[in-house]
C-alpha positions as CSV (number, residue, x, y, z in Angstrom):
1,X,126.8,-48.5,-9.8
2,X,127.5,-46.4,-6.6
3,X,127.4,-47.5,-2.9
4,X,124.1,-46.6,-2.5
5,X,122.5,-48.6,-5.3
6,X,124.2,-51.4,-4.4
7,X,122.5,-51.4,-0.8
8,X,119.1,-49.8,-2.2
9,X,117.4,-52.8,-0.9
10,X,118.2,-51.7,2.5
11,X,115.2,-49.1,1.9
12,X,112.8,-52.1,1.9
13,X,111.1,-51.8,5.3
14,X,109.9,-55.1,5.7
15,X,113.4,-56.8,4.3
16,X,115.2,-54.8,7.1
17,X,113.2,-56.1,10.1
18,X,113.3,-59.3,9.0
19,X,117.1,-59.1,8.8
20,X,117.5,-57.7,11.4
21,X,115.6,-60.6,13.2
22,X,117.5,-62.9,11.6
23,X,120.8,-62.1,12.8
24,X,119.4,-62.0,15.9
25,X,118.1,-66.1,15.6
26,X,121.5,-66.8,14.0
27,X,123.8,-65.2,16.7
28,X,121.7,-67.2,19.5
29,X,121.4,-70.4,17.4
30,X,125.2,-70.7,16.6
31,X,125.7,-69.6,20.8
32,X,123.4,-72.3,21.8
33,X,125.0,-74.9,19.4
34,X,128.6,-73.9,20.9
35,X,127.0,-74.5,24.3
36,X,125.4,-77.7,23.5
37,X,128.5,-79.3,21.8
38,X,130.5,-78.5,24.6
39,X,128.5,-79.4,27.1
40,X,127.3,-82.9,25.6
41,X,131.2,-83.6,25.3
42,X,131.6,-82.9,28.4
43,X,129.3,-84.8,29.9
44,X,129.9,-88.0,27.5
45,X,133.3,-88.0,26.0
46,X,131.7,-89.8,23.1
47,X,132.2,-89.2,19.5
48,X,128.8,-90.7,18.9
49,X,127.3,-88.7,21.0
50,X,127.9,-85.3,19.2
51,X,126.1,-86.9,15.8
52,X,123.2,-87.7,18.1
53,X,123.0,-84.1,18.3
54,X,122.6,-83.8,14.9
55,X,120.2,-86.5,14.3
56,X,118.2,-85.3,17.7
57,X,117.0,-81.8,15.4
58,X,117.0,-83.7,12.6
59,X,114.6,-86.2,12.2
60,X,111.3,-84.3,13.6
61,X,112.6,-81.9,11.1
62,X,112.4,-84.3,7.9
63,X,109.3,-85.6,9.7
64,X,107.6,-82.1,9.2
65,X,109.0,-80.0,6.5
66,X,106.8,-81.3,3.3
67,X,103.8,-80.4,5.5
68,X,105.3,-77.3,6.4
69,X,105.9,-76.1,3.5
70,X,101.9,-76.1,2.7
71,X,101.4,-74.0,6.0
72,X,104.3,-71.6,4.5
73,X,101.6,-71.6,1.1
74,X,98.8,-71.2,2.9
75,X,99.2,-68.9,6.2
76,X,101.2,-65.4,6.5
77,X,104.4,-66.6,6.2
78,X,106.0,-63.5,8.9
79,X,104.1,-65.3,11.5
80,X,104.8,-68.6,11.2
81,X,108.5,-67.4,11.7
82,X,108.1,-65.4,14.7
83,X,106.3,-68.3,15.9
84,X,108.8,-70.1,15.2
85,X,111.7,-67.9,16.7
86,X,109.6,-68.3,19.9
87,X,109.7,-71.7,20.1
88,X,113.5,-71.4,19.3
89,X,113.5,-69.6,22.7
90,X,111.2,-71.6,24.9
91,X,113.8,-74.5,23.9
92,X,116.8,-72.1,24.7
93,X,115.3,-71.4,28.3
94,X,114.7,-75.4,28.6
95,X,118.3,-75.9,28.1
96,X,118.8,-72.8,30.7
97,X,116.6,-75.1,33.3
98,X,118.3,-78.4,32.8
99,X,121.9,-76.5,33.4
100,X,121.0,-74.9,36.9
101,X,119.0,-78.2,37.7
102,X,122.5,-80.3,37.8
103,X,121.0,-82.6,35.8
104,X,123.8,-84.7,33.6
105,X,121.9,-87.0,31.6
106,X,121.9,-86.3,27.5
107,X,118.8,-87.5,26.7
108,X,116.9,-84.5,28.4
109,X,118.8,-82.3,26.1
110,X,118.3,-84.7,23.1
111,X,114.4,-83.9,24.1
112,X,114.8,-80.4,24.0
113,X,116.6,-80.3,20.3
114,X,114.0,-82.0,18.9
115,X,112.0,-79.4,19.7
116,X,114.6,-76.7,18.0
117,X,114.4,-79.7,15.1
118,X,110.4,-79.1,14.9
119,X,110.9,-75.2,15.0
120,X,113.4,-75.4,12.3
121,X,111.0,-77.5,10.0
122,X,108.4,-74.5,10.1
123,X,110.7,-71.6,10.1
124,X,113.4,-72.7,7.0
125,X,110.4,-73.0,3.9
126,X,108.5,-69.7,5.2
127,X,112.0,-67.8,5.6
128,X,113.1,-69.1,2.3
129,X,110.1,-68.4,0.4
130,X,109.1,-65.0,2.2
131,X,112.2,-63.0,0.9
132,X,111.1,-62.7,-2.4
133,X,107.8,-61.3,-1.2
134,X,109.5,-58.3,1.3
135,X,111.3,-56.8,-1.7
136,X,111.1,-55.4,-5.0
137,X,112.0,-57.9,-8.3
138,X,115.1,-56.2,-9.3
139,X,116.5,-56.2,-6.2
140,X,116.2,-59.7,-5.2
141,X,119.5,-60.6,-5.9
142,X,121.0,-58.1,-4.2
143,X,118.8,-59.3,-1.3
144,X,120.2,-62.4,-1.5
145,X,124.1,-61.5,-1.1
146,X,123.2,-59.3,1.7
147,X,120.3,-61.5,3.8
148,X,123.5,-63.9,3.2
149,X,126.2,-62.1,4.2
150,X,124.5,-61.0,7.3
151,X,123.7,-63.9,8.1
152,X,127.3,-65.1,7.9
153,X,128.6,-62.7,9.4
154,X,126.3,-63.3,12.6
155,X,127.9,-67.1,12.2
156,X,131.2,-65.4,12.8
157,X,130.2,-63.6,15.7
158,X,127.7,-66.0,17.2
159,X,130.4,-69.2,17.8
160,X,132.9,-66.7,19.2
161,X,130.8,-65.0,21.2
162,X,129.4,-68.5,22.6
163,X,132.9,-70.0,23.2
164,X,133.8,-66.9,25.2
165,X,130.3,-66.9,27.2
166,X,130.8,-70.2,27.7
167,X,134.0,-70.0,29.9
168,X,131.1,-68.2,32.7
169,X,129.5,-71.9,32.4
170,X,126.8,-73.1,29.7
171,X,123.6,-71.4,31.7
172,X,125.4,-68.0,30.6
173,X,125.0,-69.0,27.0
174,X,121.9,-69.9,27.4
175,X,120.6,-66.8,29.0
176,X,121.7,-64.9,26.3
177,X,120.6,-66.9,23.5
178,X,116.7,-66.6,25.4
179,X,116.9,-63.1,25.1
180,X,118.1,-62.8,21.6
181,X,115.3,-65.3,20.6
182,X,112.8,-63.1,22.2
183,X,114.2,-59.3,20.7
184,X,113.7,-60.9,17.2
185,X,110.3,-62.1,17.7
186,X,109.4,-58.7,18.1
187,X,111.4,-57.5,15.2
188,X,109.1,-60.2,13.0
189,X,106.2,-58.7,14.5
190,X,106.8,-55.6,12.9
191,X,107.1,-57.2,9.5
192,X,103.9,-56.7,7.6
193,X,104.5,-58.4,4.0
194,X,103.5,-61.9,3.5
195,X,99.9,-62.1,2.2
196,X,99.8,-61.6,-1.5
197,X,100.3,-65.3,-1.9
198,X,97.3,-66.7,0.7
199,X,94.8,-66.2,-1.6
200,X,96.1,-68.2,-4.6
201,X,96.4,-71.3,-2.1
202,X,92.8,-71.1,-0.8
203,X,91.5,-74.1,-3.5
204,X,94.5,-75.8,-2.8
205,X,94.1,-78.6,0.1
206,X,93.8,-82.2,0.8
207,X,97.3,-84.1,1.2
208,X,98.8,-84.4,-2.7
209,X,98.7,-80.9,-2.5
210,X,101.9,-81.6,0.2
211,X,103.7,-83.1,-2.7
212,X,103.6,-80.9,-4.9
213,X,106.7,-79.2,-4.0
214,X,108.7,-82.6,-4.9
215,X,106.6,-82.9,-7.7
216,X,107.5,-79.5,-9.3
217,X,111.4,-80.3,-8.0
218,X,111.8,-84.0,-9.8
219,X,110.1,-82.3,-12.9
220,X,112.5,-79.7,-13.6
221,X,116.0,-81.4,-13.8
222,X,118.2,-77.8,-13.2
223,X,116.4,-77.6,-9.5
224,X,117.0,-80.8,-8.9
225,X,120.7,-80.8,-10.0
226,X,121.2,-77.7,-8.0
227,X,119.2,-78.8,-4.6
228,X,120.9,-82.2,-4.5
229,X,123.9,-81.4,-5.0
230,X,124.3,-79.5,-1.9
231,X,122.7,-82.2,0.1
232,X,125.6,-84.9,-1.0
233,X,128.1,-82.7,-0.8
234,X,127.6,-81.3,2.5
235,X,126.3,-84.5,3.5
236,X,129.8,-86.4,2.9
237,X,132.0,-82.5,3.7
238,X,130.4,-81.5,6.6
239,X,132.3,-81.3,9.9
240,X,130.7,-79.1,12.2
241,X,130.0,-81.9,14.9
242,X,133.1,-83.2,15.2
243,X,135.0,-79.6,15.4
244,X,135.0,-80.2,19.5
245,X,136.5,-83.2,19.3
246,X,138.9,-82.0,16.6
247,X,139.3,-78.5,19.0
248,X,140.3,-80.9,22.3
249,X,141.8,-83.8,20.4
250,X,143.9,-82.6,17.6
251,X,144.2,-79.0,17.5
252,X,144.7,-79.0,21.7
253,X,142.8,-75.5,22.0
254,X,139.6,-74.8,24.3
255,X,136.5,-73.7,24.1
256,X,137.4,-70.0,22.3
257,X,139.5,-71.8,19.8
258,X,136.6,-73.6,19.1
259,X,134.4,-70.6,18.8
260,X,137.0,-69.1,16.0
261,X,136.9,-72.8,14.2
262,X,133.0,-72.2,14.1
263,X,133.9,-68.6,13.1
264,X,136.1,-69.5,10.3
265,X,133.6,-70.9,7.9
266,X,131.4,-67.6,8.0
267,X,134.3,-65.4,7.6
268,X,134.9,-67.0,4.4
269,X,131.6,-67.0,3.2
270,X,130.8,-63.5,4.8
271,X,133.5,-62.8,2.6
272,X,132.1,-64.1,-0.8
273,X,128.6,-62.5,0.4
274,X,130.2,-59.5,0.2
275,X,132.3,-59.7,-3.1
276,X,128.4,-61.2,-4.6
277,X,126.9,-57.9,-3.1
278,X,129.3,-55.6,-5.3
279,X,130.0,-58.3,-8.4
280,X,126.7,-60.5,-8.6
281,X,127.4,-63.8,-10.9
282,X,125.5,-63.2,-14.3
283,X,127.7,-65.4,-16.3
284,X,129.1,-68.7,-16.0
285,X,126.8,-69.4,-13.1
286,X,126.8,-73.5,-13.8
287,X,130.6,-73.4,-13.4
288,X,131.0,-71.2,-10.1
289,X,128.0,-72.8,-8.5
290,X,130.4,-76.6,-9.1
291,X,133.4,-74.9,-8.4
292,X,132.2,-73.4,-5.5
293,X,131.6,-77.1,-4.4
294,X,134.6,-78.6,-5.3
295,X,136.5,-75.4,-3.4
296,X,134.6,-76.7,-0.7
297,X,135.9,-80.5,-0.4
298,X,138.9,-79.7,-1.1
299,X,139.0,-77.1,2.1
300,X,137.7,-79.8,4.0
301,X,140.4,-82.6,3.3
302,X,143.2,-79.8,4.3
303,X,141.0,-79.5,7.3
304,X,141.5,-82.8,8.4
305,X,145.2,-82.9,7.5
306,X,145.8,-79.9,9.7
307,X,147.0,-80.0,13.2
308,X,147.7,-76.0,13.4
309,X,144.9,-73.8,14.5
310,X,145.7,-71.4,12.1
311,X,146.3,-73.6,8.5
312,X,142.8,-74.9,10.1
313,X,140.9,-71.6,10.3
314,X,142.2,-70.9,6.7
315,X,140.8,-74.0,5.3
316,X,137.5,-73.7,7.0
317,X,137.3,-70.4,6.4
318,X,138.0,-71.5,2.3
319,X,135.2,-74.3,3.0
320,X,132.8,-71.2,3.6
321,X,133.7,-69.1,0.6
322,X,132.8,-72.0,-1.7
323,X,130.0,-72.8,-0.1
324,X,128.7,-69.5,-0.1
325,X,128.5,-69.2,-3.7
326,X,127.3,-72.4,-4.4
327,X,123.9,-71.4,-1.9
328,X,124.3,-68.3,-3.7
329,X,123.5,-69.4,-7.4
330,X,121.4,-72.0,-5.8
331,X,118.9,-70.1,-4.0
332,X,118.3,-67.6,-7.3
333,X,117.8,-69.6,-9.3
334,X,115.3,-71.7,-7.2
335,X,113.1,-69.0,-6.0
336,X,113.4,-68.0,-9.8
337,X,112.0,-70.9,-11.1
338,X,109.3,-71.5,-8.7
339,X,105.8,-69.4,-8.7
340,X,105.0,-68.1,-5.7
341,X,102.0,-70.1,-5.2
342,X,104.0,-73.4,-4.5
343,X,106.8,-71.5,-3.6
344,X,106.7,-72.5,0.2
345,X,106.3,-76.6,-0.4
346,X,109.5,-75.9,-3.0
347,X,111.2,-74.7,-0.5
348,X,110.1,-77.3,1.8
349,X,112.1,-79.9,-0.6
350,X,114.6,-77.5,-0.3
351,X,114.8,-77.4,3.3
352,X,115.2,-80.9,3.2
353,X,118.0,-81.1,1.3
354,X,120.0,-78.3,3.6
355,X,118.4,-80.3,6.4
356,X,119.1,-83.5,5.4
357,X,123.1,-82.3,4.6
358,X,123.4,-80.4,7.8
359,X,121.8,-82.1,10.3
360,X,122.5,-85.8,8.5
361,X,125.3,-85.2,7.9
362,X,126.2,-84.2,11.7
363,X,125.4,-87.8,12.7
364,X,127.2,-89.4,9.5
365,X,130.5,-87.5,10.6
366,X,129.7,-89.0,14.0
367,X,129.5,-92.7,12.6
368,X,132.2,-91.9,10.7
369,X,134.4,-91.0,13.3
370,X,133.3,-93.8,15.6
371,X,134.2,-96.3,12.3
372,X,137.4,-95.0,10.7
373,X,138.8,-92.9,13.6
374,X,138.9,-88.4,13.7
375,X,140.7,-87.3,11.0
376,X,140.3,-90.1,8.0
377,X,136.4,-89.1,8.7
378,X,137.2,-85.6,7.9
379,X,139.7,-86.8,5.1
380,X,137.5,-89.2,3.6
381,X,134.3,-86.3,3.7
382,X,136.1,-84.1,2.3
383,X,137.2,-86.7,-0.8
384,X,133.8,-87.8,-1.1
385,X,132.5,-84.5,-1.7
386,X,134.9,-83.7,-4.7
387,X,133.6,-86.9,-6.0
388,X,129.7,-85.5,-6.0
389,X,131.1,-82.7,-7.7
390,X,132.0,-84.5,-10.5
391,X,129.4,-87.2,-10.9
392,X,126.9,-84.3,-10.6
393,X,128.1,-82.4,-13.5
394,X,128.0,-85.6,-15.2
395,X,124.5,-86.3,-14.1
396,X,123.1,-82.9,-15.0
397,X,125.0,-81.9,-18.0
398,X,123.0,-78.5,-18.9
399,X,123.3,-77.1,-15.0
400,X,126.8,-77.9,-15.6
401,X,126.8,-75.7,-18.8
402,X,124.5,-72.9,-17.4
403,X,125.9,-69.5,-18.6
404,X,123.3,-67.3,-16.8
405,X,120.4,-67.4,-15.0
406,X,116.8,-68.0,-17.4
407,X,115.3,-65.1,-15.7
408,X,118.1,-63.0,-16.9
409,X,117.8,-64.6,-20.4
410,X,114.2,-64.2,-20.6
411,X,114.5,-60.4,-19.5
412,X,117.1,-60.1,-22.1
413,X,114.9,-61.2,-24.4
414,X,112.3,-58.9,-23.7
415,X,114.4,-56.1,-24.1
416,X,115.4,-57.1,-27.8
417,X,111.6,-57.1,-28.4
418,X,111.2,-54.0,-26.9
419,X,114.2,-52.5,-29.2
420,X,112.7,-54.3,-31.9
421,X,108.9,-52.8,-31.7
């Protein structure tokens, strides 16, 4: 397959302004999250209050995924994300007005993540579930590798490029991030795609109908295996809120060290993305998507043994690869499995889980900390995410076992028919 098949999908219209907008919410998200780290350290010098940070986005976000995923069923799904990306920049330019105010209490800042939390609740089930509908069938998983490894690689860029914008004060950051917010709402508004699925939804109201995502997810054991999984791991793995403490405390490095910490777990998976765009898993997909896991917590225990910048870059940035291809099979096989018509509460349960590992998991890495002291936290994460790996391909046996992807069975299959006849 030649260079240019491999990026075909970049002749999707729609797919390319909605990447495009995309790396422009990821590069000001990650900058803003640099900023606010810093700056909450700075102003508390508590452990604690970096997993507040966490728990600040996340609980308006568990409080309103399920019913956003019906909204994502039900309304043009491109909207609600530049909607969303708006709101993503109202809350940047609230940050912006707190800095130049002088005003050092946290909890105003808590107030202003939830509202990122809330925005993040709308935009992860209609992002997730829109993809599929802005390209072609055959080239979805190419999509996937590339939507992923953009994104990644806009993680690399975005903590650097907020460490070193940070050294001009946090109010620089967040100028910048306001007016990336702002460029890719207009890149969404370009995106026309989005409606084939309204009209399947129309007779579908009332609130079960906001259940039915979990209902479809606890009935099919391979999504459920596959979605939980990534919530315990990164749940017990995860390390992102502590990484300024472990910048200032252990590593001794400043804010642009901490920018290429942030960096490093992208560049791995940025890395894999990549390698998935050119050689896409077909086979042995149960066994990468587990290894990719257990790659993951082991990355993260040699993170918290570290105390050189560079063994710690490496580790993260092997944390990332794994990762990468665990989301990778993952998210295939997911919007795969679902019809479209449900396809935004599904990945509303989805979202969840991610949620519920990232943002969670932020505040359990803070209590953690504040418990067994910096590193064991990181250790023990790390530990306890090798142990999911293995209970869960206990749990879920067949996932574990999973050669290839059914659609690429049942495709398979059609074309012995067709050879047949």
């Amino acid at each position: 397959m030649s260079v240019r098949e491999r990026l075909a999908v970049l002749q999707e219209r729609d797919f390319v302004f909605f990447l495009s907008a995309k790396i422009l919410v990821t590069l000001a998200a990650e900058m803003v999250s640099v900023a606010v780290g810093m700056q909450v350290y700075e102003l508390t010098g508590d452990l604690l209050a970096l997993g507040l940070v966490g728990l600040a986005q996340f609980l308006p976000f568990v409080v309103l995924i399920l019913p956003a995923g019906q909204v994502a069923d039900r309304k043009e799904r491109s909207r609600i994300i530049a909607v969303c990306f708006a709101l993503q920049g109202l809350a940047s330019a609230a940050l912006l007005a707190i800095t130049l105010s002088g005003w050092r209490e946290v909890g105003l800042i808590y107030a202003v993540l939830v509202l990122l939390g809330c925005a993040r609740a709308f935009m992860m089930p209609a992002s997730q579930a829109v993809l599929i509908n802005l390209v072609s069938a055959p080239r979805f998983a190419q999509a996937v590798a590339l939507h992923s490894s953009s994104f990644h690689i806009a993680v690399i860029v975005g903590p650097v490029l907020g460490g070193i914008v940070y050294l001009g004060g946090p109010h620089a950051v967040y100028v910048a991030s306001t007016t990336l917010f702002f460029c890719a709402v207009l890149l969404m508004s370009r995106v026309r795609s989005g409606l084939r699925h309204v009209a399947a939804q129309e007779g579908d109201r009332g609130a079960g109908a906001v259940f039915e995502g979990l209902r479809f997810v606890f009935s099919r054991p391979v999504v459920l295996g596959a979605v939980s999984l990534d919530l315990f791991a990164v749940l017990f793995g995860g390390a992102v809120a502590l990484l300024p403490a472990m910048a200032t405390d252990v590593l001794h490095t400043d804010a642009a060290g901490l920018g290429l910490l942030r960096a490093a777990t992208a560049v791995g998976a940025a890395l894999a993305a990549a390698m998935l765009v050119w050689r896409p898993i077909r086979r042995n997909v149960g066994p990468w998507m587990f290894g990719g896991v257990a790659l993951f917590g082991a990355s993260m225990v040699l993170f918290g043994l570290s105390t050189s910048l560079l063994l710690s870059v490496i580790a993260l940035a092997l944390s990332g690869a794994g990762d990468m291809v665990s989301v990778y099979v993952r998210q295939i096989l997911v919007q795969h499995e679902t019809p479209d018509e449900i396809r935004g509460r599904v990945s509303a349960v989805n979202s969840v889980f991610i949620g519920a590992s990232n943002q969670l998991g932020d505040f359990e890495s803070g209590v953690a900390a504040r418990l067994l002291g910096l590193v064991p936290a990181v250790v023990f994460g790390g530990a306890a995410t090798l142990a999911v790996a293995g209970g869960w391909m206990k749990l879920f046996p067949v996932l574990a076992r999973m050669d290839t992807f059914p659609h690429l069975l049942a495709a398979e299959a059609r074309e012995r028919k067709n050879e047949t006849l």
